[in-house]
C-alpha positions as CSV (number, residue, x, y, z in Angstrom):
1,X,40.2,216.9,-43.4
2,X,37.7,214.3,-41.6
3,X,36.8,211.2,-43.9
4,X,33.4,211.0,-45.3
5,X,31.1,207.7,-45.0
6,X,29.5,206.5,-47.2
7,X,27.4,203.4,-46.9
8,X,27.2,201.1,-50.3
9,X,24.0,199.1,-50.8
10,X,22.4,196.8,-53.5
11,X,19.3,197.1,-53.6
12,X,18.0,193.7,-55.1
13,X,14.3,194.9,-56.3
14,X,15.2,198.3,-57.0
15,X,17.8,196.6,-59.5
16,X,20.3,199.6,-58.1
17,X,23.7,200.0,-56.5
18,X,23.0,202.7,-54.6
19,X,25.0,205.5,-52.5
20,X,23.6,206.6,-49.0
21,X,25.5,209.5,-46.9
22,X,25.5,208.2,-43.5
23,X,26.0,211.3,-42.0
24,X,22.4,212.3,-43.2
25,X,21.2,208.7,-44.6
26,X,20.2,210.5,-47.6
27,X,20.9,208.5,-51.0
28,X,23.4,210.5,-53.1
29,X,23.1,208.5,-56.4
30,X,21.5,205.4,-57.8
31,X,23.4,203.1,-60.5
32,X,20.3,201.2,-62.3
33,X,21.2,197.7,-63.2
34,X,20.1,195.2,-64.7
35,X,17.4,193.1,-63.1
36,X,18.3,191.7,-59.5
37,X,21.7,192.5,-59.0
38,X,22.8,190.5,-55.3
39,X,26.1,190.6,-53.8
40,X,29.0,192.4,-53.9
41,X,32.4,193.3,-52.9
42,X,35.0,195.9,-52.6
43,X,38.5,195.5,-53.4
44,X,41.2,196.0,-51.5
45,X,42.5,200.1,-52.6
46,X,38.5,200.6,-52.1
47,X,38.3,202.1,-55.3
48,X,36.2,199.2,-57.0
49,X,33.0,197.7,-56.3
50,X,32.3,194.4,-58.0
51,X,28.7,193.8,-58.1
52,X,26.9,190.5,-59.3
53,X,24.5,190.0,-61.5
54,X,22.1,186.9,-59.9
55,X,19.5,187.9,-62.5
56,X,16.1,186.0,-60.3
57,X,14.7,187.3,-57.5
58,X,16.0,185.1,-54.5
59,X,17.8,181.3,-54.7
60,X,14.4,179.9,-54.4
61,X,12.8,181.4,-57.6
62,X,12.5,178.9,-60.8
63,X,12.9,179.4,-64.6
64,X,15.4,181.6,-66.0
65,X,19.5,180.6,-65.4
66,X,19.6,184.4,-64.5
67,X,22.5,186.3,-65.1
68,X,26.7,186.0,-65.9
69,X,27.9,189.2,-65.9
70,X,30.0,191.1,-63.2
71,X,29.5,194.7,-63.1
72,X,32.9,197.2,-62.2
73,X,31.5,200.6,-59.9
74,X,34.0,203.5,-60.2
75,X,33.6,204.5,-56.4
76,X,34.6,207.9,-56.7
77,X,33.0,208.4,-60.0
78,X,30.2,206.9,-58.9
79,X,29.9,205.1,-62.4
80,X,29.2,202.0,-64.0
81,X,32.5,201.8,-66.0
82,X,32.8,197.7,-66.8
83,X,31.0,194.7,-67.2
84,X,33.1,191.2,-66.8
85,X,31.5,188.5,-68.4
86,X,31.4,185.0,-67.3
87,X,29.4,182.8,-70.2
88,X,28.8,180.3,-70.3
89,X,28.1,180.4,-66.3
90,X,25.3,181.8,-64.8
91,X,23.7,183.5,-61.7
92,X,27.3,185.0,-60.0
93,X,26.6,185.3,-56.4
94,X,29.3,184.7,-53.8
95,X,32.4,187.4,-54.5
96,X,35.5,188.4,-53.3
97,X,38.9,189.7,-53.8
98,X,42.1,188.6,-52.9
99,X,45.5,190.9,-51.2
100,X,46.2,190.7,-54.8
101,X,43.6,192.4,-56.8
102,X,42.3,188.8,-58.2
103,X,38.1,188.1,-58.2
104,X,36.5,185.4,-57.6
105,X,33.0,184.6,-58.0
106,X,31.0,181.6,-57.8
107,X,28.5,180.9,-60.5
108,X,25.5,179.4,-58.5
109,X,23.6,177.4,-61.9
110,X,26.7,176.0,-63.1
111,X,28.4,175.3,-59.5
112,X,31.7,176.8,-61.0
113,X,34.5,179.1,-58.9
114,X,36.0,181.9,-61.5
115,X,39.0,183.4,-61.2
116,X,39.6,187.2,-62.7
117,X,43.4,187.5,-62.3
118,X,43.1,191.1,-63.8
119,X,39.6,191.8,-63.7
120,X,40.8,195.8,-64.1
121,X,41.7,194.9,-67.7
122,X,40.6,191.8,-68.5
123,X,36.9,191.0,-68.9
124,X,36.9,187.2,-68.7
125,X,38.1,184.7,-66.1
126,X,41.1,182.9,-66.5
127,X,40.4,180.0,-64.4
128,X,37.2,178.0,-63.4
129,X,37.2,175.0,-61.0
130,X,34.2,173.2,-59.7
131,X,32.5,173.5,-56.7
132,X,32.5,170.1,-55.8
133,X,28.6,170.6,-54.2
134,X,25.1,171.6,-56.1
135,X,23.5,174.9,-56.1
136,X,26.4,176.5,-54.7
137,X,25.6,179.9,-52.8
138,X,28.3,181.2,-51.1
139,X,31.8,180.7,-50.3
140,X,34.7,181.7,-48.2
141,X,38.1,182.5,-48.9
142,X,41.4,181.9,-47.0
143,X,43.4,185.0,-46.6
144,X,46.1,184.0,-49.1
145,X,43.1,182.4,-51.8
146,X,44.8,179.0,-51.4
147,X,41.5,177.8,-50.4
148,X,37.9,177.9,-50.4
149,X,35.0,176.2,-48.9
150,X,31.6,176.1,-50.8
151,X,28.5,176.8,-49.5
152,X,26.5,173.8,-51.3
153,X,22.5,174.7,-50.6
154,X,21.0,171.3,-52.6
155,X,24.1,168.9,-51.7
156,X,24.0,170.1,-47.9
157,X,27.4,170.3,-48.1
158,X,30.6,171.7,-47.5
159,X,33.6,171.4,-50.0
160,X,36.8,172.4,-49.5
161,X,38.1,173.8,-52.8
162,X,41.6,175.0,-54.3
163,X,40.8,178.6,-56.6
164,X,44.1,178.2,-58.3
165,X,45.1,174.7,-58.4
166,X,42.3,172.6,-61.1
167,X,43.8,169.4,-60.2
168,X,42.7,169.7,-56.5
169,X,39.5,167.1,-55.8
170,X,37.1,169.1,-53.5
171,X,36.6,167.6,-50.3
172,X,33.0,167.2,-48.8
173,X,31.3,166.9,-45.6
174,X,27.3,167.5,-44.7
175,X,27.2,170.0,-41.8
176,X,23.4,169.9,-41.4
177,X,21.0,170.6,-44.0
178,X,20.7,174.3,-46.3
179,X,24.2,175.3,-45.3
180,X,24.5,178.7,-46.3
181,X,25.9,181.5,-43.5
182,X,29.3,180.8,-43.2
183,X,32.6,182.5,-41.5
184,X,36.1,181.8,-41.1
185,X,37.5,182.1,-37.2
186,X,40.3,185.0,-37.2
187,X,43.3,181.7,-37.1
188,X,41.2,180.2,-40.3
189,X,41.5,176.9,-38.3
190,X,37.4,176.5,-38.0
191,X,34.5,177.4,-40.5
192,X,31.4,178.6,-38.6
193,X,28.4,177.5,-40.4
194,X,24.6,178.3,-40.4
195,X,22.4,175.6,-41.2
196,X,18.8,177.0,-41.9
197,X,17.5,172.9,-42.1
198,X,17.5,172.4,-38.7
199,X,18.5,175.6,-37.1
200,X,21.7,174.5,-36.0
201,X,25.3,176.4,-36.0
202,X,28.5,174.1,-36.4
203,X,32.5,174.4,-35.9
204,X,34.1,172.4,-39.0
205,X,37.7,172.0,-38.2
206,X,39.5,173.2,-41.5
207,X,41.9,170.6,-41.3
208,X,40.4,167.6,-41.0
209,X,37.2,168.9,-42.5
210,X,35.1,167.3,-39.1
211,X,32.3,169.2,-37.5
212,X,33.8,169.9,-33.8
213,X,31.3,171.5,-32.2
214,X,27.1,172.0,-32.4
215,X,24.9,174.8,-31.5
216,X,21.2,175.6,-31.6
217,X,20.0,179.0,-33.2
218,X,16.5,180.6,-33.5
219,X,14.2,179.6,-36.5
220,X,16.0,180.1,-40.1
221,X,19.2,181.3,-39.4
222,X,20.4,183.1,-42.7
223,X,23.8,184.5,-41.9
224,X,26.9,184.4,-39.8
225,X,29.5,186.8,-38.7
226,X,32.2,187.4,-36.3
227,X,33.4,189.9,-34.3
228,X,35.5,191.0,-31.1
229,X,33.3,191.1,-28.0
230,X,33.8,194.5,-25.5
231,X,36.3,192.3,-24.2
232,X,38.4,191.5,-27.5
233,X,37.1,187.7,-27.0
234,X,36.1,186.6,-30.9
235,X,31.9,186.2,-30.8
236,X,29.4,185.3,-33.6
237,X,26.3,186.8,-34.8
238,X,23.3,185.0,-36.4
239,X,20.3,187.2,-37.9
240,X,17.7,184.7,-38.0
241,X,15.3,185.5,-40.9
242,X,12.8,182.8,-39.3
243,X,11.8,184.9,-36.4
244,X,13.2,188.3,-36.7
245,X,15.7,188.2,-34.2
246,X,19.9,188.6,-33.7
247,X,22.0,185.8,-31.7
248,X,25.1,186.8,-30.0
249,X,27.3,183.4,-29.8
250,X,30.9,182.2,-28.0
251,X,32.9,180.1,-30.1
252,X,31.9,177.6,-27.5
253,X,28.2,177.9,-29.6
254,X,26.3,178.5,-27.1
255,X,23.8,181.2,-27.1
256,X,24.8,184.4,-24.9
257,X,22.3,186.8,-26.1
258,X,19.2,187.0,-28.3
259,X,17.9,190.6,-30.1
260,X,14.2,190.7,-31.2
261,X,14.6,193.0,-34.4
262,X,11.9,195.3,-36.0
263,X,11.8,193.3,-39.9
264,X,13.0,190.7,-41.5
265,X,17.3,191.1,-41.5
266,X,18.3,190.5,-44.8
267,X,22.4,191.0,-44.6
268,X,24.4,193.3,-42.3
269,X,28.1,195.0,-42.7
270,X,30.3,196.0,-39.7
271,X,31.6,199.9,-39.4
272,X,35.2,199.8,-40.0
273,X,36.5,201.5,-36.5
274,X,33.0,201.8,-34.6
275,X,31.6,199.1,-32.5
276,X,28.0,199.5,-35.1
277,X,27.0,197.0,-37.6
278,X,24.3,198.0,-40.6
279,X,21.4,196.2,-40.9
280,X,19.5,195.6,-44.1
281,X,15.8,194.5,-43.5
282,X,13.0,193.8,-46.0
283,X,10.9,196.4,-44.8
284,X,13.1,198.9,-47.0
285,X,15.4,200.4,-44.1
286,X,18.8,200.0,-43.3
287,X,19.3,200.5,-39.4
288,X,22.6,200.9,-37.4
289,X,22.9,198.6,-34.5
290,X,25.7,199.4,-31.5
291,X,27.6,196.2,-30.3
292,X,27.9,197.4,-27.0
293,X,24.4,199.0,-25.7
294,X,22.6,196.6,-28.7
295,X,20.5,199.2,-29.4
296,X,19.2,201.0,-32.3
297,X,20.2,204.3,-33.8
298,X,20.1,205.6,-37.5
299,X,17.5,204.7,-39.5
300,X,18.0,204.9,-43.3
301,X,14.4,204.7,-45.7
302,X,15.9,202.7,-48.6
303,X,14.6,201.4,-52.2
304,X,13.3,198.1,-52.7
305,X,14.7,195.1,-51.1
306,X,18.4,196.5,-49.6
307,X,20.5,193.6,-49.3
308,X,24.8,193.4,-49.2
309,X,26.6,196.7,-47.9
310,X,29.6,198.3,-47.1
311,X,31.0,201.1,-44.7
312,X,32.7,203.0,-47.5
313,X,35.0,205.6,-45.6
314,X,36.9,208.2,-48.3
C-alpha cells in the first residue's frame, strides 16, 4: 500500500496546527491553539509532534512574556492529547528531540535550555541549563545531544552549550550581528550561520569555536539549510526575508545561485526522498520548490501566517 503525505504546518496567526494532504493540498484538520503557537518538531517514531507555545506574535513584539507550555499532537489521531509545562520559563521556541525520545526546548524570555527526559509521561523538565547568550532564538543540537549552540539574537552571539551536563560554562563568540539561521555541516565540525545584521553567512569551526570562513547574502537573511547538490556535494540555502529571494551556497560561501520568490519566505522543510523543499510565505501559501529545475509546482492556499513544517509520510 503506497504511503500517504501529509504535510504538517503551524500556522502562527491562525493559532492552528494544521493538516494539509499533499496529494490534493487540501487541509484535512485544524488543531486550534492557543494564541501564536511557532515551532515545532517531530520525534523520531513520527508519531509525536511537539509544538511550542511562543505566545506573541513574532521575536520583535513587546509586552507579554508569552507562553510556557509545550503542546503533544497525536499524529495519527490527529489530537491534542498533552500539554508539557515549563513555568516558570517563558516563550518556548527552538525544539527538538534526541535518538532517544528526550525534548528540548529553549525558553527565549528566560534564555534557559529544558530537558524532557520522558516528555511521553512526564509533563515537566528535568533539567534546565542556561543559554549562556540574551534573547535566545534558536539552537542546534549535536546528533548524540552532547552539545548545543545557541542562537543568541540581543548578545549577537554564539554559545556553545552542554543539555545534560549543568556544570558546563557556555562558550561565546559574536559571528556578526542578529545571529539567528543556523545549521550544522553533515561531520558537525562547522556551524553555518545567518547573520541578518549585516547580511553575512559564516563557518564557526565547532571546535575551536572561531569563525573560518565569511560570505555575503541578499538583504535579511532569515534561515539556513543544507542539502546534497545533483552532484551529492553538501550546499546551503538562505531564504532572504529582506528581498524575497533564495541563495544556493558552497561551503566555500560563495554565492552559486540566487531565486527571486513570489512572497516573503517564512520557513521551508525538505521532502524526505524527493529533491522538493516546502515553502512557507506570508502571503498565506505554502509552495513546493524542485532542487534540480528550481522551479515552482504545488501551490497550497493556507490560513494565516504558515510558518514551521514537515513532510509527514504514513
Amino acid at each position: 500500500m503506497p504511503l500517504r503525505e501529509t504535510l504538517l504546518l503551524v500556522q502562527k496567526c491562525a493559532h492552528t496546527f494544521s493538516f494539509y494532504d499533499l496529494a490534493t493540498g487540501l487541509a484535512q484538520k485544524h488543531i486550534v491553539l492557543p494564541n501564536f503557537p511557532h515551532e515545532f518538531t517531530v520525534d523520531a517514531a513520527r508519531g509525536l509532534a511537539y509544538v511550542g507555545h511562543y505566545g506573541i506574535e513574532t521575536a520583535s513584539h513587546l509586552g507579554d512574556m508569552g507562553g510556557h507550555s509545550v503542546f503533544v499532537i497525536d499524529l495519527a489521531q490527529q489530537k491534542h492529547v498533552a500539554t508539557l509545562n515549563l513555568w516558570p520559563y517563558y516563550r518556548p521556541h527552538g525544539l527538538t528531540v534526541d535518538g532517544q525520545g528526550r525534548l528540548f526546548v529553549m525558553s527565549e524570555a528566560h534564555n534557559v535550555l529544558l530537558r524532557f527526559s520522558n516528555p511521553g509521561t512526564v509533563f515537566v523538565p528535568d533539567l534546565a541549563v542556561p543559554s549562556g547568550g540574551y534573547k535566545t532564538h534558536l539552537f542546534a543540537l549535536s546528533r548524540d545531544a552532547q552539545t548545543a549552540y545557541a542562537l543568541n539574537l540581543l548578545s549577537n552571539t554564539v554559545t556553545k552549550i552542554k543539555p545534560n551536563d549543568p556544570t558546563f560554562m557556555p562558550v561565546a563568540m559574536v559571528p556578526g550581528p542578529v545571529p539567528e539561521g543556523n545549521v550544522l555541516s553533515a561531520d558537525e565540525s562547522l556551524l553555518y550561520v545567518a547573520n541578518r545584521g549585516d547580511d553575512s553567512i559564516v563557518a564557526i569551526d565547532t571546535g575551536s569555536m572561531k569563525v573560518v570562513a565569511r560570505g555575503k547574502t541578499r538583504r535579511d537573511p532569515n534561515r539556513v539549510y543544507r542539502f546534497k547538490g545533483a552532484q551529492g556535494d553538501e550546499l546551503l540555502l538562505t531564504t532572504n526575508s529582506g528581498e524575497h529571494s533564495l541563495s544556493v551556497f558552497g561551503t566555500d560561501l560563495q554565492e552559486q545561485r540566487c531565486l527571486p520568490l513570489p512572497g516573503n519566505p517564512l520557513a521551508l522543510s525538505f521532502h524526505p526522498v524527493e529533491r522538493a523543499v516546502y515553502i512557507s510565505f506570508q502571503d498565506d501559501t505554502v509552495r513546493r520548490l524542485d532542487l534540480d529545475s528550481f522551479e515552482f509546482g504545488q501551490r497550497i492556499n493556507t490560513l494565516r501566517e504558515p510558518d514551521s513544517s514537515y513532510v509527514w509520510r504514513h
